[in-house]
DRENDO-1510 file (C-alpha; in Angstrom, 1 decimal, always signed):
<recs>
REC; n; res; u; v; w
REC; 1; UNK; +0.0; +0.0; +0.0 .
REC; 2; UNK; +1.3; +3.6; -0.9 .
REC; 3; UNK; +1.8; +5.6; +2.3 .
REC; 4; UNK; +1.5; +9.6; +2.1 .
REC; 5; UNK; +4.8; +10.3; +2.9 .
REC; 6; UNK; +6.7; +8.1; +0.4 .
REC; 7; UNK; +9.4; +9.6; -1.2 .
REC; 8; UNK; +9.9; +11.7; +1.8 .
REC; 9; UNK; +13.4; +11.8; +3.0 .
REC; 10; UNK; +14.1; +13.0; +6.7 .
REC; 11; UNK; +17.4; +13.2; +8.1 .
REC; 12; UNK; +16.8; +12.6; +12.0 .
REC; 13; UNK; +19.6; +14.3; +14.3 .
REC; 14; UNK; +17.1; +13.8; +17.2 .
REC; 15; UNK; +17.2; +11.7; +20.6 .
REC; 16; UNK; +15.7; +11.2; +23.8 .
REC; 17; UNK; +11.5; +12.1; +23.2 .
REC; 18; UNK; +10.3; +14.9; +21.8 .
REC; 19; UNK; +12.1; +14.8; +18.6 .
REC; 20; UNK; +11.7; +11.3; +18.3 .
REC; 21; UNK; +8.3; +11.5; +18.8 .
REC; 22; UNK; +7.9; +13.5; +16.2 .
REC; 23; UNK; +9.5; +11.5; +13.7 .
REC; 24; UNK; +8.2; +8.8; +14.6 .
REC; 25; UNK; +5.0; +9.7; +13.9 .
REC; 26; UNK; +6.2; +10.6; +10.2 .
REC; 27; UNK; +7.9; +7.0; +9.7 .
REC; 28; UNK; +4.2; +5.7; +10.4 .
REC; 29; UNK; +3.1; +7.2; +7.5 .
REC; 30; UNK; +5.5; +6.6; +5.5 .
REC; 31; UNK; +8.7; +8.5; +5.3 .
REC; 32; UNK; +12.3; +7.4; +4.9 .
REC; 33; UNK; +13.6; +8.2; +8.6 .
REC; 34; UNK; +17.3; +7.9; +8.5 .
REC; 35; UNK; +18.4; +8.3; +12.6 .
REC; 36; UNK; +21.8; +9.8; +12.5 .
REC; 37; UNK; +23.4; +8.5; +15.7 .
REC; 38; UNK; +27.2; +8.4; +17.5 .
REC; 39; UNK; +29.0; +5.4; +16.6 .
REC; 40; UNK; +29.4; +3.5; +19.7 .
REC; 41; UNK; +26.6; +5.2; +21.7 .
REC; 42; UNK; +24.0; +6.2; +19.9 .
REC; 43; UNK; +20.9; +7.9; +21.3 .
REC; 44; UNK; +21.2; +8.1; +24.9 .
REC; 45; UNK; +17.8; +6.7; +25.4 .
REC; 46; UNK; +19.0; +3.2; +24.4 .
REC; 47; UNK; +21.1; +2.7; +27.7 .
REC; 48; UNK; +18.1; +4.0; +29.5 .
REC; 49; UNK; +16.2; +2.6; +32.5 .
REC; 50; UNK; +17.3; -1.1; +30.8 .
REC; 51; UNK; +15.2; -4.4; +31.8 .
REC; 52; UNK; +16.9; -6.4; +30.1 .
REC; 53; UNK; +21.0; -6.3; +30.0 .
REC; 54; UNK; +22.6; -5.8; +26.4 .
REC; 55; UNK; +19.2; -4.7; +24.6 .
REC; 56; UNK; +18.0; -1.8; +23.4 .
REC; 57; UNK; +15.8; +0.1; +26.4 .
REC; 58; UNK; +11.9; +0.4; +25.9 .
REC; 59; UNK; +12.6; +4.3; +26.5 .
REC; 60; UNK; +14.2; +3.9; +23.0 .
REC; 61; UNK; +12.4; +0.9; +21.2 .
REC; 62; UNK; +9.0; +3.2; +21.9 .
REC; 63; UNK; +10.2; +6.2; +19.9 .
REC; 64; UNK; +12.0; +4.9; +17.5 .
REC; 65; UNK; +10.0; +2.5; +15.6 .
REC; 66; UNK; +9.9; +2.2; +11.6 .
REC; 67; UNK; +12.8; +4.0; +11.5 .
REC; 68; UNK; +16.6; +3.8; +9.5 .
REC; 69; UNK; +19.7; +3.7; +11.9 .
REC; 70; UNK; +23.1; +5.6; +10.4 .
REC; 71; UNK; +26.0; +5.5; +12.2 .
REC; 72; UNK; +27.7; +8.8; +11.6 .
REC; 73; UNK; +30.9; +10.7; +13.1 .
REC; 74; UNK; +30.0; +14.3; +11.8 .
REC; 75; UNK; +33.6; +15.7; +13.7 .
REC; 76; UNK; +35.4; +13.6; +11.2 .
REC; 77; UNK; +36.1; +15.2; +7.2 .
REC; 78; UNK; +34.4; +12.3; +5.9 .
REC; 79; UNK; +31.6; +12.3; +8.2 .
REC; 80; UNK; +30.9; +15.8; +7.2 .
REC; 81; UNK; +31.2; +14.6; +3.6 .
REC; 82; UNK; +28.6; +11.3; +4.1 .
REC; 83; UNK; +26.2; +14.3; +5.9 .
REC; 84; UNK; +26.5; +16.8; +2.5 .
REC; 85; UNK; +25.6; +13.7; +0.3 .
REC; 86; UNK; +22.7; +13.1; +2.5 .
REC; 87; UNK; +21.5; +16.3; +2.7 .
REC; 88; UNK; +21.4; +16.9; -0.4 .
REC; 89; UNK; +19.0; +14.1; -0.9 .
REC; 90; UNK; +16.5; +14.3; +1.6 .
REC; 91; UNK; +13.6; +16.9; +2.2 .
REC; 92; UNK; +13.8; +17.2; +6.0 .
REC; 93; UNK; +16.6; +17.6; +8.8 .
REC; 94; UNK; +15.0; +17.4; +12.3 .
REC; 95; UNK; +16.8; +18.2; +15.3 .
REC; 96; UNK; +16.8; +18.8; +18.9 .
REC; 97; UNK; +20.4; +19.7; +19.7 .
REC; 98; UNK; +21.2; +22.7; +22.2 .
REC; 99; UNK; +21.4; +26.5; +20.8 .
REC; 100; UNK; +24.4; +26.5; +18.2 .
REC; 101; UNK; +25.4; +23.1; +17.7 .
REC; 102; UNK; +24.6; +22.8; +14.6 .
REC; 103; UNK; +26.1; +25.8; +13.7 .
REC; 104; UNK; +29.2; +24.4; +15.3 .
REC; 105; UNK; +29.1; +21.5; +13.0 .
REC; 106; UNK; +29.4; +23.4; +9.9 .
REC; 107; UNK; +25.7; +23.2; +9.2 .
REC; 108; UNK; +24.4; +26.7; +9.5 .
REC; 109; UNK; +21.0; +27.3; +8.0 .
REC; 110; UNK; +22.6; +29.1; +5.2 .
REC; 111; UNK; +24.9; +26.4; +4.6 .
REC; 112; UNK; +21.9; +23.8; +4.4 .
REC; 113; UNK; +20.0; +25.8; +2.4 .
REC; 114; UNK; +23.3; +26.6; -0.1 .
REC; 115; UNK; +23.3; +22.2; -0.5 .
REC; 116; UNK; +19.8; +21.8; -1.1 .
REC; 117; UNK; +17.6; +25.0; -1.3 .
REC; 118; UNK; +14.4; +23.2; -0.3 .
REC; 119; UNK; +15.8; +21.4; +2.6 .
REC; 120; UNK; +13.0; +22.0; +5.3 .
REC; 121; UNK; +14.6; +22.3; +9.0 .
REC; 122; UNK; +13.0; +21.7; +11.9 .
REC; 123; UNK; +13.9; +22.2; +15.9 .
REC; 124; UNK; +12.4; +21.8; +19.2 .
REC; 125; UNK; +13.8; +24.0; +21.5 .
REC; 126; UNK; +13.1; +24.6; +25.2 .
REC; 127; UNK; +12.2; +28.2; +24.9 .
REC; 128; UNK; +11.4; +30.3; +21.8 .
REC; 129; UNK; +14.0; +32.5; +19.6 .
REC; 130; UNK; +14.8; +35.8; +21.8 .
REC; 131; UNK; +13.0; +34.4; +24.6 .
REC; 132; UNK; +15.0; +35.6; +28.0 .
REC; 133; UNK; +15.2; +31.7; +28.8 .
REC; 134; UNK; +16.7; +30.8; +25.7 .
REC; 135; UNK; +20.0; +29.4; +26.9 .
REC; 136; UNK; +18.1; +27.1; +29.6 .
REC; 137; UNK; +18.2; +23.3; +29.5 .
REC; 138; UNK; +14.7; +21.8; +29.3 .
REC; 139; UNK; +13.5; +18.3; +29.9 .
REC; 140; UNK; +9.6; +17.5; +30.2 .
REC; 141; UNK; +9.1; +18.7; +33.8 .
REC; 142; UNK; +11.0; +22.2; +33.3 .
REC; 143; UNK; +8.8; +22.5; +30.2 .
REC; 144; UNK; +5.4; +21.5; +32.5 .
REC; 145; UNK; +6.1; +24.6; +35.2 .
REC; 146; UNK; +7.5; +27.1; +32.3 .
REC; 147; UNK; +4.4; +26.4; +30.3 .
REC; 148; UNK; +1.8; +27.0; +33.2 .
REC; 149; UNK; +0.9; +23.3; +33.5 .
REC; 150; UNK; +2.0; +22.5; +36.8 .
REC; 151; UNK; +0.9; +25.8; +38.5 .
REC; 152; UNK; -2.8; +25.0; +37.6 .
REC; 153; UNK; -2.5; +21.0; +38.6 .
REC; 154; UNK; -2.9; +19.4; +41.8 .
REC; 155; UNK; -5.1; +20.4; +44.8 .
REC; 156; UNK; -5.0; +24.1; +46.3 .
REC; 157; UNK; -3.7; +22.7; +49.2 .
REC; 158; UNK; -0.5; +21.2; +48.2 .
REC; 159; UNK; +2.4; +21.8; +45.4 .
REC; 160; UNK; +2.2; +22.2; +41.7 .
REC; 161; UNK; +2.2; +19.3; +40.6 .
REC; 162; UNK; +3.3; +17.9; +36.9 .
REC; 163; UNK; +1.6; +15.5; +34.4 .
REC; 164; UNK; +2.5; +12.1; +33.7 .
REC; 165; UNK; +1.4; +12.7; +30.9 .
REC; 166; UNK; +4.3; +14.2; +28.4 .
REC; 167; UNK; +3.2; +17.3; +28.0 .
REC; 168; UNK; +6.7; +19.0; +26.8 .
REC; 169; UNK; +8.1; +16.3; +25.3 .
REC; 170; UNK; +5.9; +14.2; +23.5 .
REC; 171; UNK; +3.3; +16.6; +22.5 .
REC; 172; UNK; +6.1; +19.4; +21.5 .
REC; 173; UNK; +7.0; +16.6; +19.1 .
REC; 174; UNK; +3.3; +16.5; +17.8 .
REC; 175; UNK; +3.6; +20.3; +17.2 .
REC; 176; UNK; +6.4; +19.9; +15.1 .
REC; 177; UNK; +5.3; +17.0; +13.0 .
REC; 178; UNK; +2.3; +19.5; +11.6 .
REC; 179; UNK; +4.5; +21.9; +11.4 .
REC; 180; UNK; +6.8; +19.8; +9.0 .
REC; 181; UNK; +4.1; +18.7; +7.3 .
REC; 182; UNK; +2.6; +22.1; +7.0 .
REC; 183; UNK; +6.1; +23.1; +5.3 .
REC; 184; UNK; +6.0; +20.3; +3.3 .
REC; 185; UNK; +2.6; +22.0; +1.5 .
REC; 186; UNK; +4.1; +25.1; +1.6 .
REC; 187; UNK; +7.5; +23.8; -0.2 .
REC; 188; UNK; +5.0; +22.1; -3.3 .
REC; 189; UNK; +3.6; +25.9; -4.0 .
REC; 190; UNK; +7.1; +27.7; -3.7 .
REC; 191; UNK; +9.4; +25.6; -4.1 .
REC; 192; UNK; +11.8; +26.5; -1.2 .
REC; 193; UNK; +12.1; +24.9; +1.9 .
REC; 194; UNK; +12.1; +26.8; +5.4 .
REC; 195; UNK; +13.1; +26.4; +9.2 .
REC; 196; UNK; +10.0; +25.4; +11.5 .
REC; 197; UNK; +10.5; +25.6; +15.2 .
REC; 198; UNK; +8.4; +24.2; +18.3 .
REC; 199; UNK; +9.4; +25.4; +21.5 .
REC; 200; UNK; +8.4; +22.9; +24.2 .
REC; 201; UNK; +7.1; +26.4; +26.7 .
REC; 202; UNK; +4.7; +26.8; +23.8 .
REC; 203; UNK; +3.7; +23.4; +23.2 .
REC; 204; UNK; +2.8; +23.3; +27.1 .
REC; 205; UNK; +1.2; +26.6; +27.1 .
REC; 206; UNK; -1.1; +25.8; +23.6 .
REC; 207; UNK; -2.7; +22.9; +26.0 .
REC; 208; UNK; -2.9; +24.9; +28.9 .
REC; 209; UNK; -5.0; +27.7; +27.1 .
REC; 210; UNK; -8.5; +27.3; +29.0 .
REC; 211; UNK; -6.3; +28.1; +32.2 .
REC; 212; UNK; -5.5; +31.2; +30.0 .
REC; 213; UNK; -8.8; +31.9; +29.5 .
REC; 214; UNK; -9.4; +31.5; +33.4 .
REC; 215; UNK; -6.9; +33.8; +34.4 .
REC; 216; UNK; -8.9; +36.2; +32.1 .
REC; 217; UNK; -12.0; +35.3; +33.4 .
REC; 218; UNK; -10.6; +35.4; +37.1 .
REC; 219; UNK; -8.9; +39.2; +36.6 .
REC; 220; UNK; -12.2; +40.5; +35.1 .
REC; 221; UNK; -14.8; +38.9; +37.7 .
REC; 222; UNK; -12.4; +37.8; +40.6 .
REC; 223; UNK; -13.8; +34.0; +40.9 .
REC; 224; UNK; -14.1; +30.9; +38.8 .
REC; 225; UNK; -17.3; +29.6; +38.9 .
REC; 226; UNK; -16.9; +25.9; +38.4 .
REC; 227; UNK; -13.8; +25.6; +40.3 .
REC; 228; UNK; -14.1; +23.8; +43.8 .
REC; 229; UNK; -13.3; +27.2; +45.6 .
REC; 230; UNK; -16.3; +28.9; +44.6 .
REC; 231; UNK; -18.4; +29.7; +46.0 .
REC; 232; UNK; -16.9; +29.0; +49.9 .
REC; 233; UNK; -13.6; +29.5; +48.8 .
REC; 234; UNK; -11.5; +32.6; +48.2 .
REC; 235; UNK; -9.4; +33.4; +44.8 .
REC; 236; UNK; -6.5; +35.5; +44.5 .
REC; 237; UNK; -4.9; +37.0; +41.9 .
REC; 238; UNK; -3.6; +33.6; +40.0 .
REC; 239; UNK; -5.8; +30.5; +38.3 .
REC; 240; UNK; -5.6; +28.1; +41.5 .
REC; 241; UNK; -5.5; +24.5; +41.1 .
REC; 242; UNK; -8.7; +22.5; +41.1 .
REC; 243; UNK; -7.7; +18.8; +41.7 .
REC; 244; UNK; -10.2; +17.3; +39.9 .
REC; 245; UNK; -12.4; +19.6; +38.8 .
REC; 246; UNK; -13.4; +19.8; +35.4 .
REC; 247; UNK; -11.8; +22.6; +33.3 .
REC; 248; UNK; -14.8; +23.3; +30.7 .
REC; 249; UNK; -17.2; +24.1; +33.2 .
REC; 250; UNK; -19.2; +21.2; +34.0 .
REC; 251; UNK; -18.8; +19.6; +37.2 .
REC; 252; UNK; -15.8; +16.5; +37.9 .
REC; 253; UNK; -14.7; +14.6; +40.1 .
REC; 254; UNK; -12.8; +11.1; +40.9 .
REC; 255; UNK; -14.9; +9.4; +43.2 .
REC; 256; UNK; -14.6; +5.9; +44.9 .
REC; 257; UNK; -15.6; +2.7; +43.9 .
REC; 258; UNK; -16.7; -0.5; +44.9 .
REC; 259; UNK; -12.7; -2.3; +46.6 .
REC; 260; UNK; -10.9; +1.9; +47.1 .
REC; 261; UNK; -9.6; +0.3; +50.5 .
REC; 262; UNK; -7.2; -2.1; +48.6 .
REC; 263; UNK; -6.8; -1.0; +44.7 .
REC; 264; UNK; -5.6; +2.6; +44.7 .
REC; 265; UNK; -7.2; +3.0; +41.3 .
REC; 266; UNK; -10.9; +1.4; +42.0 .
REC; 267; UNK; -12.1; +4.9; +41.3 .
REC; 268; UNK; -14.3; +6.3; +38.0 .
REC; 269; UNK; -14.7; +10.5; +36.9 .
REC; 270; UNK; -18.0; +11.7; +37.1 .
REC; 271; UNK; -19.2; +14.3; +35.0 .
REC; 272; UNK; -22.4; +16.4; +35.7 .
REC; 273; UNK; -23.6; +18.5; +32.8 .
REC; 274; UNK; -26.8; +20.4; +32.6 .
REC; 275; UNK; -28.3; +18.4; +29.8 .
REC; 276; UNK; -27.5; +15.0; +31.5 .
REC; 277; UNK; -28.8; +15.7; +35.1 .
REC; 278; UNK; -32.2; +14.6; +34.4 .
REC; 279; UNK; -30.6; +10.8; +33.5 .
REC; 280; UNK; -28.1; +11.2; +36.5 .
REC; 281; UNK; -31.1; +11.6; +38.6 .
REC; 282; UNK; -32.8; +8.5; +37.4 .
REC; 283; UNK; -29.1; +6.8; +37.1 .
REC; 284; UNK; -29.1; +7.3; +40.8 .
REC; 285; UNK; -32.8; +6.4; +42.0 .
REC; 286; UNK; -32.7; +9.7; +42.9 .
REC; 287; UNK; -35.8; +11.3; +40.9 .
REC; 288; UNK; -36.8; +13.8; +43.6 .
REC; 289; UNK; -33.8; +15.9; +42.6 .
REC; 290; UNK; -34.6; +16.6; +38.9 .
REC; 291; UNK; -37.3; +18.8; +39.6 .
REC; 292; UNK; -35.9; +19.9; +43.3 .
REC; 293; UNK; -35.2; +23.8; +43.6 .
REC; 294; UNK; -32.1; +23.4; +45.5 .
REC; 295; UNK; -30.2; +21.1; +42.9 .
REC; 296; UNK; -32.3; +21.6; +39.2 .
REC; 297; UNK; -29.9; +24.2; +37.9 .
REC; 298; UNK; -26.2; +24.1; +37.4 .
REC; 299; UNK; -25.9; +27.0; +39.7 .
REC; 300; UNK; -27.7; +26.2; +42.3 .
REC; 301; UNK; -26.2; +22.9; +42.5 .
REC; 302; UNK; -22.4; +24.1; +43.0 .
REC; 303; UNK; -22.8; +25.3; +46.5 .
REC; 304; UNK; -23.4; +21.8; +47.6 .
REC; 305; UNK; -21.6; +20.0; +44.5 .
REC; 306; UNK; -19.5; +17.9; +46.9 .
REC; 307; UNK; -22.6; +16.8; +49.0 .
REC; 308; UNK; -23.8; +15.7; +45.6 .
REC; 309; UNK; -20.1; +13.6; +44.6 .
REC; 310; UNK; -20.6; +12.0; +48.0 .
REC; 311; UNK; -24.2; +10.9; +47.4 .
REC; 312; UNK; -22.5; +9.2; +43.9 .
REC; 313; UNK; -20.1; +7.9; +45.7 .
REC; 314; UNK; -22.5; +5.9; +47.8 .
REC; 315; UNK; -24.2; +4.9; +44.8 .
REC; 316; UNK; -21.3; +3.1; +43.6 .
REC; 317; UNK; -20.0; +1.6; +46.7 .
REC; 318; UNK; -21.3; -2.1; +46.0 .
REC; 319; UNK; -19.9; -1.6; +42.1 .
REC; 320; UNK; -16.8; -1.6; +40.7 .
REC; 321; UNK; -15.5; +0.9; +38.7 .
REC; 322; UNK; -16.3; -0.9; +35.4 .
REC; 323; UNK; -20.0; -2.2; +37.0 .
REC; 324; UNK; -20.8; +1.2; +37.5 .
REC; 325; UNK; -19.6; +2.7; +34.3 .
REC; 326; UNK; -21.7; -0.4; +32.1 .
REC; 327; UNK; -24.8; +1.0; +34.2 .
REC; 328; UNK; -24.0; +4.3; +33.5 .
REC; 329; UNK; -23.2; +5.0; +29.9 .
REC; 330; UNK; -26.7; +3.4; +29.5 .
REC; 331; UNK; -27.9; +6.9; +31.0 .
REC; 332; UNK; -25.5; +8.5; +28.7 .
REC; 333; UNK; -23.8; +10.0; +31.7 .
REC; 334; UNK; -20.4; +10.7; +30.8 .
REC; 335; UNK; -17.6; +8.7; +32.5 .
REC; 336; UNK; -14.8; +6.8; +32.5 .
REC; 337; UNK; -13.1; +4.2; +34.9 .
REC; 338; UNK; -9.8; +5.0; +36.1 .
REC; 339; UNK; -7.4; +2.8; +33.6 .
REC; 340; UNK; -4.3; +1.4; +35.1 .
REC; 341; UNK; -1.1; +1.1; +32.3 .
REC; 342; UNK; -1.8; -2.8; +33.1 .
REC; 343; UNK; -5.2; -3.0; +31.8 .
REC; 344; UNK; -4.5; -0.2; +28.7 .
REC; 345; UNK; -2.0; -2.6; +27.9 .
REC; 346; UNK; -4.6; -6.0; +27.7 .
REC; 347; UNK; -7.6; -4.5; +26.1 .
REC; 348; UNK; -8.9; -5.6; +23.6 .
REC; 349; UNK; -10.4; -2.9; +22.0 .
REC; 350; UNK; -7.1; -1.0; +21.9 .
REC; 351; UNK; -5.2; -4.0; +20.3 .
REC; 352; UNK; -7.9; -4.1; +18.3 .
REC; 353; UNK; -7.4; -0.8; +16.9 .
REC; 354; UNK; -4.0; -0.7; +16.7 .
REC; 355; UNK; -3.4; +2.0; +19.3 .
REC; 356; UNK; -1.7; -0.5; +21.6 .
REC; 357; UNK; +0.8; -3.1; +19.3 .
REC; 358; UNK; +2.6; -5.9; +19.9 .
REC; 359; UNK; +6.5; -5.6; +17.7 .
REC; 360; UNK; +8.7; -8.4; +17.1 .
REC; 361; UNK; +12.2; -7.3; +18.4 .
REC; 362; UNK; +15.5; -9.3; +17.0 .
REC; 363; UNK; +17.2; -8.5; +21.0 .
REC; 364; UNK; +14.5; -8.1; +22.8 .
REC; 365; UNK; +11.7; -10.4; +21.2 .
REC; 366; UNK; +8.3; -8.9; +21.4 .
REC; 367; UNK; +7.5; -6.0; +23.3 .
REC; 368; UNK; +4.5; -3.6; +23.6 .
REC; 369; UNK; +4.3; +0.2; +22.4 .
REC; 370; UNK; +2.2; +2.8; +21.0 .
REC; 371; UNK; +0.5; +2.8; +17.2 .
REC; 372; UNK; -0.8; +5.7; +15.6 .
REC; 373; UNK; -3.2; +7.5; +17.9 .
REC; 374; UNK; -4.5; +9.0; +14.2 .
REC; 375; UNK; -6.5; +6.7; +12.4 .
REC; 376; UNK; -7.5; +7.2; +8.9 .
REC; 377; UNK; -9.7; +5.3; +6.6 .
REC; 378; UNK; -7.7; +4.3; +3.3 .
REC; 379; UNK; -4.5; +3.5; +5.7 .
REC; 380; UNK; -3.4; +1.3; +8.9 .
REC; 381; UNK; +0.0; +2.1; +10.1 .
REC; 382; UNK; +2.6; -0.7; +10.6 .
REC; 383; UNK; +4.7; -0.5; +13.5 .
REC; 384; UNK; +8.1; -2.0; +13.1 .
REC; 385; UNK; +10.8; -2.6; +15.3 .
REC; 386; UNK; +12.9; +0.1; +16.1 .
REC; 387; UNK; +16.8; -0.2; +14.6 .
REC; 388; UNK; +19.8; -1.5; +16.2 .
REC; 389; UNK; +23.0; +0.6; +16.5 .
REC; 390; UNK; +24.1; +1.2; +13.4 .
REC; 391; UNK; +21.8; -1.3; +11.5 .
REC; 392; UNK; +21.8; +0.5; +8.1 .
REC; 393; UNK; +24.6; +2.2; +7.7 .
REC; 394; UNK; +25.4; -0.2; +4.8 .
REC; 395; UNK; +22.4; +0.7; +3.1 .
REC; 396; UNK; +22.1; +4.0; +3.8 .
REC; 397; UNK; +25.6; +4.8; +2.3 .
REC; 398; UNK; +24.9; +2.6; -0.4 .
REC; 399; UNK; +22.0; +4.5; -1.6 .
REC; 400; UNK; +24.2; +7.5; -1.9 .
REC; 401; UNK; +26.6; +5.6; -4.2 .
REC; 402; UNK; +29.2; +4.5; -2.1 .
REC; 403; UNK; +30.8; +1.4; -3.0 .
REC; 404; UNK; +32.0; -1.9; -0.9 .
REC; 405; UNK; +35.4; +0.0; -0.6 .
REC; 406; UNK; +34.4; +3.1; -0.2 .
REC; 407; UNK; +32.3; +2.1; +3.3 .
REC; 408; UNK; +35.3; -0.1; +4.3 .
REC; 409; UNK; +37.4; +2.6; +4.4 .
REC; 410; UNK; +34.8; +4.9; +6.4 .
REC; 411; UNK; +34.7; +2.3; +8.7 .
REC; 412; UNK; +38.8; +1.8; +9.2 .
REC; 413; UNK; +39.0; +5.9; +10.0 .
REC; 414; UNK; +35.9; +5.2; +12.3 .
REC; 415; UNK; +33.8; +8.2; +10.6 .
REC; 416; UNK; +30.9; +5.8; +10.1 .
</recs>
């Protein structure tokens, strides 16, 4: 089957997660994603939190599926020489090295655009272009608290707190594939390639924009309506945190199910929107309420909203989180039960779907990781094992015409 992005070369100076995310994403779909790595080391990430001694780490195996390994020593003339061929061949270099390296290595932007004039370039970066933080080191949590995330999570009683989800890594490298791809339309009507550049402070603060719109909100009226503070509370001058509370304005919390005492995650979230508290009230064998002064309208339920939680939560205390959820959805209630990584990992439905995938790994054997959380209708991306160390160096070098000899002797002055 013809993927989109055959055809599409991309030169892949990334490591560690958000660049890899990123071009991993594109490999999916079908690009040629040569990862230009250290001879001898490689991406960091493949010594990483190791399970099993001698074998590539999952931390690596997860990002770096479907994917072309070159071994590459760009310090060396020859290295630098193997680099200019490739370059000149592909249609994308990604990278996530610190401020100047690249420039260091001989590979300004005008120099890459001076070998191949439609050569798209693309970096994450910690902090944007001229931003006073610029020369700061950033990993996923110094990207959570720089982009707002972890002032506006957790409970108003304790510390910010950051995501497990990865908010500055992983998602920065979703920003950047789109804006790849975006240059890659822009490239077919001009002809010229560009630089595109994803800051991980602004990938954070693009998903943290309702707590934008609440600090708004909070500076104009001085509360926040469906936050658990109002209306007993007080606000200051900043978005507080919320714990649970849901952040479009209908009522949400984690409550307790059916075994809490022994499995820390025997617990569903509970939404309560207007439209649905008529079913909620029936859900519940609670009719009395829909039509009850004190609890028929969104506002004049919130003074009492955790009366109301604690109610649910005796509802559900002879059901377990996915008893209560089958009776619920029934009501159209929205819900969920809280999903441990073990059972995401065994469900059906996401194996099914391709969202979860089992890969066959020639170290490892088989192990577990993430498909394509895109799904498209003409197209079902493959997930192949990510490369060894070096793995096509061979090839890779071959397809830029060197011969036998030639790749023997970039292998006896160790460039490759």
């Amino acid at each position: 089957m013809t993927k989109p992005l055959d055809g599409i070369k991309i030169i892949d100076f990334t490591h560690v997660q958000a660049g890899p995310a990123c071009t991993q994403l594109l490999a999916w779909f079908g690009a040629d994603v040569i990862k230009v790595e250290r001879p001898g080391s490689g991406d960091v990430t493949r010594n990483q939190l190791r399970d099993i001694p001698d074998a590539d780490a999952l931390y690596f195996t997860m990002l770096n599926s479907n994917k072309k390994s070159l071994t590459l020593d760009t310090k060396k003339p020859e290295g630098k020489e193997v680099l200019e061929k490739l370059i000149r061949e592909s249609d994308v270099l990604v990278e996530n090295f610190g401020p100047g390296a690249l420039d260091r290595m001989g590979f300004s932007w005008e120099r890459l655009n001076e070998l191949n004039p439609k050569m798209i370039v693309a970096s994450v970066k910690g902090f944007s272009d001229g931003h006073h933080y610029d020369d700061l080191k950033v990993y996923e949590n110094v990207a959570q608290c720089a982009g707002g995330a972890a002032s506006t999570t957790g409970f108003w009683d304790g510390p910010p707190t950051i995501s497990a989800a990865a908010l500055g890594d992983s998602n920065t490298g979703m920003h950047l594939a789109i804006g790849i791809l975006t240059a890659l339309l822009g490239r077919e009507k001009t002809g010229k390639g560009q630089k595109v550049a994803v800051s991980m402070q602004d990938s954070v603060l693009n998903l943290c924009r309702v707590k934008l719109r609440d600090q708004q909100r909070l500076e104009r009226v001085g509360y926040l309506e469906e936050y658990p503070q109002y209306p007993h509370g007080e606000f200051g001058d900043v978005v507080p945190r919320g714990g649970n509370a849901g952040g479009g304005g209908q009522p949400g919390w984690v409550l307790k199910c059916k075994g809490w005492e022994t499995d820390s995650n025997a617990y569903i979230y509970f939404t309560i929107q207007g439209h649905a508290w008529e079913p909620i009230c029936k859900a519940l064998g609670k009719p009395e309420w829909i039509d009850d002064p004190a609890y028929k309208t969104a506002e004049a339920r919130q003074p009492h909203i955790f009366e109301i939680f604690k109610t649910i939560e005796g509802w559900l205390a002879d059901k377990t989180k996915f008893e209560a959820v089958d009776i619920l959805r029934k009501f159209d209630i929205p819900c969920a039960p809280v999903l441990t990584m073990k059972e995401l990992a065994n469900d059906p439905s996401l194996r099914a779907s391709g969202t979860i995938v089992e890969v066959p790994h020639s170290k490892r054997g088989s192990y577990l990781t993430v498909g394509s959380p895109i799904k498209f209708s003409d197209m079902k991306p493959e997930v192949t094992a990510s490369p060894l160390l070096g793995e096509h160096t061979d090839e890779v070098l071959a397809s830029l015409g060197y011969s036998k000899q030639d790749i023997f002797n970039l292998r006896e002055v160790k460039a490759v």
